[in-house]
C-alpha positions in Angstrom: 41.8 144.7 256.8 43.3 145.6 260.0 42.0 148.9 260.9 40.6 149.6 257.7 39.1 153.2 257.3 38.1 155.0 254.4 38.0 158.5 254.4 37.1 161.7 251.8 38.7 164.9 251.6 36.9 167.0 254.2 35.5 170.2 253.2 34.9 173.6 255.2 31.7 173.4 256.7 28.8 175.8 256.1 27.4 177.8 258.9 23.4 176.0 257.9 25.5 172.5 257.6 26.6 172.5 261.1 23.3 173.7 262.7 21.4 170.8 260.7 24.2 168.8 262.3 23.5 169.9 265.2 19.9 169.5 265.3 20.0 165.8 264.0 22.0 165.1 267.3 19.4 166.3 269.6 18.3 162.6 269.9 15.7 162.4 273.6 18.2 162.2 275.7 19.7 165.7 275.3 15.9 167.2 275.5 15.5 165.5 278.0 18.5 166.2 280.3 19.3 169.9 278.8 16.7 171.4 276.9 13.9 170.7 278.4 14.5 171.5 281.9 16.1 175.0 280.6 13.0 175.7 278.6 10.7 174.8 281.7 12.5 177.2 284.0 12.5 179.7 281.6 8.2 179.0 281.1 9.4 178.4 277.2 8.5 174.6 276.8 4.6 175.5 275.3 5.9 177.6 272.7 8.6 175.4 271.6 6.0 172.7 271.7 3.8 173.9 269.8 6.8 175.2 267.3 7.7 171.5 267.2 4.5 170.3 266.1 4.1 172.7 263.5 8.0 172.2 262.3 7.2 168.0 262.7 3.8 168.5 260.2 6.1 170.5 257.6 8.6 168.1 257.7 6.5 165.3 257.4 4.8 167.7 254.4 8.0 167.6 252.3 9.8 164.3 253.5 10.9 163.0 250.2 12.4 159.5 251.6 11.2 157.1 254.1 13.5 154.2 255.8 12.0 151.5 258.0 11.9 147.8 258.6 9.1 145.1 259.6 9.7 146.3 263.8 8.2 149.7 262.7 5.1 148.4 260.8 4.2 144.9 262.2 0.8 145.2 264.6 0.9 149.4 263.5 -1.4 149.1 260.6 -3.1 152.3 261.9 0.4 153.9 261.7 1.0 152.7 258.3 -2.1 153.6 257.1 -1.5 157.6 257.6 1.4 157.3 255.6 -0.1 158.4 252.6 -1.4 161.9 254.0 1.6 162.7 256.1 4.1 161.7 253.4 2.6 163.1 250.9 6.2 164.0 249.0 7.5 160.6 249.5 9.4 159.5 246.5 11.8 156.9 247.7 11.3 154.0 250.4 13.8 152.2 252.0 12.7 148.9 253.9 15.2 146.5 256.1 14.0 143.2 256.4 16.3 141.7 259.5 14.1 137.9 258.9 12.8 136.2 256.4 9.3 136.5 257.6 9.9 140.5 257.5 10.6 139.4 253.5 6.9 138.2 253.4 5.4 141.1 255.5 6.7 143.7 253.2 3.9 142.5 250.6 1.5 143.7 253.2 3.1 147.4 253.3 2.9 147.3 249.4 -0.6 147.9 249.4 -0.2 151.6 251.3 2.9 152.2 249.3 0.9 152.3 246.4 -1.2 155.0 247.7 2.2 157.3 247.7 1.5 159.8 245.1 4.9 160.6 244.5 6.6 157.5 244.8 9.0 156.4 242.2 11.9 154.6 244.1 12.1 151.7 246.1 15.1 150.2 248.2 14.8 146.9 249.0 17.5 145.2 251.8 17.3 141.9 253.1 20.1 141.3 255.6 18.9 137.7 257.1 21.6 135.1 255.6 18.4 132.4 255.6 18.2 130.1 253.1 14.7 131.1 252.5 15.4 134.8 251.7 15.9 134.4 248.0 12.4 132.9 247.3 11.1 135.2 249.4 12.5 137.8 248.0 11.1 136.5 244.7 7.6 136.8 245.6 8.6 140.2 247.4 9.6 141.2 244.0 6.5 140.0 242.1 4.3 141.3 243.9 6.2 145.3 244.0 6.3 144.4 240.0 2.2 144.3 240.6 1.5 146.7 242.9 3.7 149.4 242.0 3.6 149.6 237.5 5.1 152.5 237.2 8.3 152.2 239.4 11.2 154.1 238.1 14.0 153.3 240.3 14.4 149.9 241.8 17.5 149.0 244.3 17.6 145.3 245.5 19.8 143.8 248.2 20.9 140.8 249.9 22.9 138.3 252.5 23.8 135.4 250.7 23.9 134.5 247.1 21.1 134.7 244.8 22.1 131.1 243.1 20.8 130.2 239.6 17.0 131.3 241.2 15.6 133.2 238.3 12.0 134.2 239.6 13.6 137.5 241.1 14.6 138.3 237.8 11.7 137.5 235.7 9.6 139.9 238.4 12.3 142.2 237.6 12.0 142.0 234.1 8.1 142.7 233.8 8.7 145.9 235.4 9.3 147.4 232.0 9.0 150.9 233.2 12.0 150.5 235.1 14.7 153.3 234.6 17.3 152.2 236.9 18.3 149.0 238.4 20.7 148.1 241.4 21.5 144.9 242.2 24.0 143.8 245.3 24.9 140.5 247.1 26.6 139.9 250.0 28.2 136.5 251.0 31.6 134.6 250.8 29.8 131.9 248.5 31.3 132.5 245.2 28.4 131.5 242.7 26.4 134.7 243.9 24.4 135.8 240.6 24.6 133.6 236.8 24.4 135.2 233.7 21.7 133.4 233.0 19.6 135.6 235.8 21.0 138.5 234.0 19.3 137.4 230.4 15.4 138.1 231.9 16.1 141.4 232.2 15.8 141.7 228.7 12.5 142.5 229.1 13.9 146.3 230.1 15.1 146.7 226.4 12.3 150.0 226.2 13.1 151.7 229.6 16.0 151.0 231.2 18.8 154.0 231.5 21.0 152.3 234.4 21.9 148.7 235.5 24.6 148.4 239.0 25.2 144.7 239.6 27.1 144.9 242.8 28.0 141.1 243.6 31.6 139.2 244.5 31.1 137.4 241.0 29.6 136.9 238.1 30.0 133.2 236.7 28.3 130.8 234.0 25.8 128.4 235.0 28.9 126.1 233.7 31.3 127.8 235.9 32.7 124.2 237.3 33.5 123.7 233.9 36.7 125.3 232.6 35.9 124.8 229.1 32.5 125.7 228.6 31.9 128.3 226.4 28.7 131.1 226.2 30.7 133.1 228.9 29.8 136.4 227.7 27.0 139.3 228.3 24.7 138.7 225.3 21.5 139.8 226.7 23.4 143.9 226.9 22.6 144.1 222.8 18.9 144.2 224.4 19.2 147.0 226.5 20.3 149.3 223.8 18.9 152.4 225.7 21.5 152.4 228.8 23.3 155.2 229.4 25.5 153.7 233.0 26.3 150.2 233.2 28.1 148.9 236.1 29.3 144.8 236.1 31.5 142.4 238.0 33.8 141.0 235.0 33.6 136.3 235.6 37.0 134.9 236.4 37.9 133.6 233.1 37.5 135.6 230.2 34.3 137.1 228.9 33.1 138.3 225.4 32.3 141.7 225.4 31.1 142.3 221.9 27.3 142.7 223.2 28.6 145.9 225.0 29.2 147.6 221.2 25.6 147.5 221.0 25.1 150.2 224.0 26.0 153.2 222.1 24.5 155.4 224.5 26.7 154.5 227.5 27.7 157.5 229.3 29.3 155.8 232.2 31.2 152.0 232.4 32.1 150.3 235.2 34.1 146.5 234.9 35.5 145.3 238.0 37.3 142.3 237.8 37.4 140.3 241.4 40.6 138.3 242.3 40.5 134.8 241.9 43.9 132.3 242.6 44.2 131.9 239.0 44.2 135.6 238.5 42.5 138.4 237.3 39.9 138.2 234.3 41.6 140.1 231.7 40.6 142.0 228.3 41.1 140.4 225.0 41.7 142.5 222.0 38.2 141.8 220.8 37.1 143.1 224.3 39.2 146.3 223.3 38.1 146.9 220.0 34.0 146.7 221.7 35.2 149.2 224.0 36.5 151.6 221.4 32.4 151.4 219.6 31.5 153.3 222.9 32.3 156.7 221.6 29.4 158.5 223.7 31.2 157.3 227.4 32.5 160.3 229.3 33.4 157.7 232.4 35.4 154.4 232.2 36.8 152.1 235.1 38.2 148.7 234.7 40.1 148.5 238.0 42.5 144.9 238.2 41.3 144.5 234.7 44.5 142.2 233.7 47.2 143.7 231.1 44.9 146.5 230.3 46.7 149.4 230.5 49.9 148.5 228.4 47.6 146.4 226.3 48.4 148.2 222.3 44.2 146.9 221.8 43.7 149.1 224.7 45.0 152.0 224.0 44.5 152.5 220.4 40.5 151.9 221.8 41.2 154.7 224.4 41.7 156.9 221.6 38.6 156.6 220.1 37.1 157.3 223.4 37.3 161.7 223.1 34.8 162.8 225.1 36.0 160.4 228.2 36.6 162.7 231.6 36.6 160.4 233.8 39.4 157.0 233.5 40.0 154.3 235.8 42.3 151.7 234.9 45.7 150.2 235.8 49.0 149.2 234.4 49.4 152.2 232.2 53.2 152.7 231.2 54.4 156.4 230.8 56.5 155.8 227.8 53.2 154.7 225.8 50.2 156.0 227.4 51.3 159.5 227.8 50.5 160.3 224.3 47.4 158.7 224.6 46.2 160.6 227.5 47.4 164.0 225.9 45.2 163.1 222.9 42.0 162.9 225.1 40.8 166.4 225.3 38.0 166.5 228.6 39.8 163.8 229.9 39.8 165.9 234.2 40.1 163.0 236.4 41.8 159.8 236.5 42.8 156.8 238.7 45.7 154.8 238.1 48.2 152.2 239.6 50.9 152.6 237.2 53.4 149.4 235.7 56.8 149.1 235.2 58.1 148.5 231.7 60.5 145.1 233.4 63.9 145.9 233.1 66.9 145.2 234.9 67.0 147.4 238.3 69.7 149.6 237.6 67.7 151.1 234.2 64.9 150.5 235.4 65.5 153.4 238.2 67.1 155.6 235.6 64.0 155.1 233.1 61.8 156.1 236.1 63.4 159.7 236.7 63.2 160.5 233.0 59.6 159.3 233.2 59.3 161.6 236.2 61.0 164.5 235.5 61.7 164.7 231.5 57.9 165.0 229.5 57.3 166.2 226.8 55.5 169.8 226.6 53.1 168.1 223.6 52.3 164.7 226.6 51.1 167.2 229.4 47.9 166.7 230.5 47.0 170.4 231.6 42.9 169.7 231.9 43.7 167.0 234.1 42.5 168.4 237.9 42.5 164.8 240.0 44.0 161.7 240.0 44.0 159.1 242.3 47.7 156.9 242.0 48.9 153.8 243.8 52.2 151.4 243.1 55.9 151.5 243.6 56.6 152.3 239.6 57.2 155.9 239.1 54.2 158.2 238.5 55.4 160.8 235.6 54.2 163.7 237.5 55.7 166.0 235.2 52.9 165.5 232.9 50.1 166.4 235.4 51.6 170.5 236.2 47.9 171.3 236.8 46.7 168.7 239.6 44.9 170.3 242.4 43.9 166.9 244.3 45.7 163.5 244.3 44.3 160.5 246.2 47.2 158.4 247.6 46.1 154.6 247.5 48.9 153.1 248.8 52.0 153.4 250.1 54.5 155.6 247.6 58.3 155.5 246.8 60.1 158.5 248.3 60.9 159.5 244.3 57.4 159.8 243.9 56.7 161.8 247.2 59.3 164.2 246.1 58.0 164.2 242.4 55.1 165.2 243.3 55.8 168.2 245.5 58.6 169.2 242.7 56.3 169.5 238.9 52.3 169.8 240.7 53.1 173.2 242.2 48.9 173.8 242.0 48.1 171.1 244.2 45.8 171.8 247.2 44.5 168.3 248.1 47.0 165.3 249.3 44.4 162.9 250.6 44.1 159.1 251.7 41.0 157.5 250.3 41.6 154.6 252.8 44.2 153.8 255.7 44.9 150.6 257.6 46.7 150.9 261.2 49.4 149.1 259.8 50.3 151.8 256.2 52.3 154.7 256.6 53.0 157.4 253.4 56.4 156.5 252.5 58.1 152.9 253.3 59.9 152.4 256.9 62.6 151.0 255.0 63.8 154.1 253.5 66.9 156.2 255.3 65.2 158.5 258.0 67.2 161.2 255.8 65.5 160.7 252.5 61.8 160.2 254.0 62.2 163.4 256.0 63.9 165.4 253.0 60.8 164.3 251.0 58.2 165.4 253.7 59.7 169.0 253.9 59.4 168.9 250.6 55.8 169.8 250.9 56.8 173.3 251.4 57.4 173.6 247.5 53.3 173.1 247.0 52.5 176.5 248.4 48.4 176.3 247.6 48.5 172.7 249.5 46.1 173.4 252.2 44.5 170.0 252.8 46.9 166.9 253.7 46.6 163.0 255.3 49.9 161.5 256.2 50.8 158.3 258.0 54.4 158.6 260.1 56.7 156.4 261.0 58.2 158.0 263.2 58.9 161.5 265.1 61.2 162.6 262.4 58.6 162.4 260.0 56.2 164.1 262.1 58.6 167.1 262.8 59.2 167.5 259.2 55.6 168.4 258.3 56.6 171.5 259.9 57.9 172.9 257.0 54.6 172.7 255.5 53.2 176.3 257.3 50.4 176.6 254.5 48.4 173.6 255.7 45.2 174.5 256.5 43.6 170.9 257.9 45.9 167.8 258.3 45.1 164.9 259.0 47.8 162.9 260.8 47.6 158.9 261.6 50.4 157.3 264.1 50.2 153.4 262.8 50.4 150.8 264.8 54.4 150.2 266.1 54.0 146.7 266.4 53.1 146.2 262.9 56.7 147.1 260.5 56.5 151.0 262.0 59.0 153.2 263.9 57.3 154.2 267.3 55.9 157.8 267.8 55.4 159.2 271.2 52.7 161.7 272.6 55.4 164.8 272.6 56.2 163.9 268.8 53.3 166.3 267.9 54.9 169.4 269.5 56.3 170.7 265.6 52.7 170.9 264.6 51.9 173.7 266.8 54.5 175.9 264.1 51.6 175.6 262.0 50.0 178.6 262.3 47.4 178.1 259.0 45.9 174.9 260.7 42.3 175.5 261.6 41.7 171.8 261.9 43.9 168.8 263.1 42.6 165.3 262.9 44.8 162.6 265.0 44.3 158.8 264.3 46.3 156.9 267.2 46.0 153.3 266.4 49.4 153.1 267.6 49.3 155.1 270.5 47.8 154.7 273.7 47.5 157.4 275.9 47.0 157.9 279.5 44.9 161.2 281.0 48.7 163.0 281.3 49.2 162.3 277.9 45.7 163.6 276.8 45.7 166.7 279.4 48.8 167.7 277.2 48.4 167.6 274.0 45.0 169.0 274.2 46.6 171.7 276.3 49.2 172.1 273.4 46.7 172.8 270.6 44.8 175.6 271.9 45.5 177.7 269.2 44.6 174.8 266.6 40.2 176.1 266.8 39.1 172.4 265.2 40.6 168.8 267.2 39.5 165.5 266.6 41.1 162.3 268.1 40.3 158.8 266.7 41.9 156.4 269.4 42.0 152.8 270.5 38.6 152.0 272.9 41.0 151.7 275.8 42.5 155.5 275.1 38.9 157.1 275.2 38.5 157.6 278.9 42.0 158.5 279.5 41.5 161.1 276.4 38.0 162.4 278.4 39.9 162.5 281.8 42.6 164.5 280.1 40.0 166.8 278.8 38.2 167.5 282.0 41.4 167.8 283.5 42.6 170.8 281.5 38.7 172.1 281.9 39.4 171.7 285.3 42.8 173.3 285.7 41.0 176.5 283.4 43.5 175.8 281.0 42.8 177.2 277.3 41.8 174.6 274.9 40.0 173.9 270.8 37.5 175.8 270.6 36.1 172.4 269.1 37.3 168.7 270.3 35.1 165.5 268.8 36.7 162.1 270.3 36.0 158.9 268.0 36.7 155.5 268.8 37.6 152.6 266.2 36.5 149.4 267.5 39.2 147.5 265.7 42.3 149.3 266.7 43.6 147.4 269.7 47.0 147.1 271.5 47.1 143.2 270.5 45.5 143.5 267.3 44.0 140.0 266.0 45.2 137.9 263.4 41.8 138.3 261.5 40.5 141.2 259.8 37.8 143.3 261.4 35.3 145.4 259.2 33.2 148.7 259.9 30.4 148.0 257.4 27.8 145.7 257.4 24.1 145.7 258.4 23.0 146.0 261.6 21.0 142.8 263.4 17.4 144.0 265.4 15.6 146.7 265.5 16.0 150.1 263.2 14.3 153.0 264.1 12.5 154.4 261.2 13.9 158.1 259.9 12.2 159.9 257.0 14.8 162.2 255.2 14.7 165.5 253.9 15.6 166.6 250.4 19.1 167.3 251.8 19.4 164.0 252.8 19.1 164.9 256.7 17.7 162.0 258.8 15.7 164.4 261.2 15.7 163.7 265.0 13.0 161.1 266.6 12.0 164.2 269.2 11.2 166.7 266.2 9.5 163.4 264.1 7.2 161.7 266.3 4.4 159.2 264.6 6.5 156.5 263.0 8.8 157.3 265.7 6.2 155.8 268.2 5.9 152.4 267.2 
């Protein structure tokens, strides 16, 4: 999507956070342009030397995760060789393959990774779209299945489809110590992984805990065929043990009886991919397997068809009492409400809610009893989270004890104002993801009723964290009223795209905000020049934390305007990070841009600490070098 970002509810960062943070960005070129000269003058740089080698042999000590690819080991065998005695921790390895022949060389790094006394984990990524990946990957895979016996954890990745190849699998499969299994694809070709692949791991009946197949689609070998039959997931009623199971759901429709037989399942995942036809949907057969699973405390089946006002469905959903976690969409107040009040630990869900199809007129007067008028007996006061999307109104008046809400999409302005009139505990209003061309409520709506439902944020006095897309200055002005916020994040979409514009001077009101400690702007829509910059940075002095995310052609003018105000000694955040998304631009392009995928060429090689922190290549030399 256009200016696609996805983002998480920020937290307050620890004191020890933000110095690991720190130290990760001292890459070589700040030692060598600031430290280093500071600690020569000062006749420090032999003690911190030698501190540096002793800190870079502990770290190395207690690494417990290694990433690198074929550029780091190919003509270092010397290198590779230590790793066994300076990694001695190492439970988890991560190798990149960028070619196919870096495929092939990692059975030649298989024979040190063996001599890992710890490891348990491997992650396996193949990012070259070559034809000649997927065998390779095959004997990759049969010779780990050798070399390593007693692998617990096994992650497998890939450009381009695996096709109706089954040696991957059947390597797979003899690795019957295998506790969890990852599987992912990446490619537009639709036929990406058979069922048929999926029957060898059988073989896993005794071990495995947790299978994630992360592909575009899973089809029949007969998927050409629209009436061939056999489309379901026999070989799960082997692989009784599992206790998370994660699975694209095939086009057309799929038998899950097989999925009774996983009693143990903890955690379920279908997600059904779009397809011009349709979605796949649930039959009530489906349903009634669902309803077996009585151990599951998770369930999502997002853009599972007719689902959530399916009567199979919900009477299953009742059976499900120790669920705490639900994902699933279509739900209909008027009939899952009593549902959801039956499931006791029930503390997070994600919905994007139906309509029950009536005429306009009572339709609208259907959704403010839905909103407003619940039942004491249909609140769900365990519920804590929820993430909500669609235009249909969200019965907010049966969630009184939500403290964070995900917005997915755009709402109505009824549900805006719902929300800040019955979840008077809310602290978190977030955006899981934002394009440049989404605002909060629609552009559509009178400027009146959009700004009467932003100041209506006023009535949530423990909100504290907020996102919010504007269409205009009004909008902006209006969050005013909202004094309690603590960290906002604001987004000014892109005017050329449906929005009303907003100019540089709209963010004045925000300064009335005397609780924000941090303010996070996202300008897709807003170019600025170095007067605009030197202003509102100038503005936002008493604001301690400021982070722009601008067009590439707003960064310099945003760093002029900064040194400017430097310059002039005027008082600015005690904090200010600058960000630039490469996909905002002031023409945007017809086709969609991304932010993921894997990088081409070289990857330096990071070990990780327990925390996850990728340390420095200056504090982690070795590896580093080659």
């Amino acid at each position: 999507m256009q200016g696609h970002r996805r983002r998480s509810a920020p937290g307050k960062p620890s004191t020890q956070s933000q110095l690991l943070k720190a130290l990760a960005q001292c890459n070589d070129t700040v030692w060598e342009g600031q430290l280093v000269p500071r600690l020569r003058a000062q006749g420090s740089l032999a003690n911190v030397a030698l501190s540096c080698k002793q800190l870079r042999v502990l770290c190395h000590s207690n690494a417990e995760s290694l990433r690198f690819s074929c550029a780091n080991t190919q003509n270092h065998q010397q290198h590779l060789e230590q790793l066994p005695s300076r990694f001695p921790a190492c439970a988890t390895v991560q190798y990149t393959a960028h070619q196919p022949h870096d495929v092939s060389h990692f059975g030649q790094v298989l024979p040190v990774l063996s001599r890992l006394p710890r490891l348990n984990s491997i992650d396996l990524h193949a990012t070259t779209t070559a034809a000649s990946s997927a065998p390779l990957m095959a004997l990759a895979l049969e010779l780990l299945q050798l070399r390593l016996p007693n692998l617990r954890s096994l992650a497998v990745s890939i450009m381009g489809g695996w096709g109706d190849n089954p040696q991957p699998f059947k390597a797979i499969g003899a690795a019957t110590r295998l506790t969890r299994l990852d599987l992912y694809s990446y490619t537009d070709v639709p036929a990406q992984l058979t069922m048929g692949n999926l029957s060898a791991l059988s073989g896993l009946s005794s071990s495995l805990k947790a299978l994630v197949v992360g592909v575009d689609q899973l089809v029949d070998q007969d998927e050409l065929q629209p009436q061939a039959l056999g489309r379901d997931l026999g070989f799960l009623s082997a692989l009784t043990g599992l206790t998370q199971l994660m699975l694209p759901l095939p086009f057309s429709a799929v038998n899950l009886a097989a999925v009774s037989a996983c009693s143990s399942l903890r955690n379920l995942s279908l997600t059904a991919m779009e397809d011009p036809a349709g979605f796949a949907a649930l039959e009530d057969p489906d349903c009634r397997a669902l309803g077996c699973l009585g151990q599951l405390t998770e369930l999502r089946l997002p853009k599972v068809q007719g689902t959530g006002s399916s009567a199979a469905f919900l009477s299953a959903l009742m059976q499900l009492q120790e669920l705490q976690v639900l994902r699933v969409d279509g739900l209909l107040p008027a009939t899952a409400l009593p549902v959801l009040a039956g499931l006791p630990k029930l503390k997070e869900m994600g919905c994007i809610w139906g309509n029950e199809g009536e005429a306009a007129a009572q339709q609208q007067q259907r959704q403010r009893r839905a909103s407003r008028l619940v039942p004491t007996e249909q609140q769900l006061s365990g519920l804590h989270s929820m993430g909500a999307a669609g235009h249909a109104a969200i019965p907010w008046a049966a969630f009184p004890q939500l403290l964070t809400v995900m917005q997915w999409d755009q709402w109505s302005v009824d549900n805006f104002s719902g929300i800040c009139a019955h979840c008077t505990q809310l602290r978190e209003l977030a955006s899981c993801e934002w394009r440049a061309d989404t605002t909060s409520l629609p552009p559509d709506v009178p400027a009146a009723q959009r700004v009467a439902a932003v100041k209506g944020l006023a009535k949530l006095p423990k909100l504290t964290l907020l996102h919010f897309s504007a269409n205009d200055d009004a909008e902006i002005a209006a969050l005013a009223a909202a004094s309690q916020l603590q960290q906002l994040t604001l987004m000014l979409p892109d005017a050329n795209l449906d929005t009303k514009a907003c100019s540089p001077m709209s963010l004045s009101p925000l300064l009335l905000l005397r609780s924000l400690r941090r303010l996070e702007l996202w300008l897709p829509g807003l170019p600025l020049t170095a007067e605009d910059a030197r202003r509102l940075i100038s503005s936002m002095q008493c604001i301690p934390s400021v982070a722009f995310t601008v067009m590439p052609s707003s960064k310099a003018a945003v760093l002029q305007g900064m040194e400017e105000a430097r310059a002039a000694n005027m008082k600015v955040p005690s904090e200010f990070d600058i960000d630039v998304n490469p996909s905002w631009t002031e023409n945007p392009p017809a086709a969609a841009v991304g932010l993921g995928g894997a990088a081409e060429g070289f990857v330096l090689p990071q070990f990780v600490m327990p925390g996850g922190l990728a340390m420095p290549p200056m504090l982690a030399p070795g590896l580093m070098q080659m």
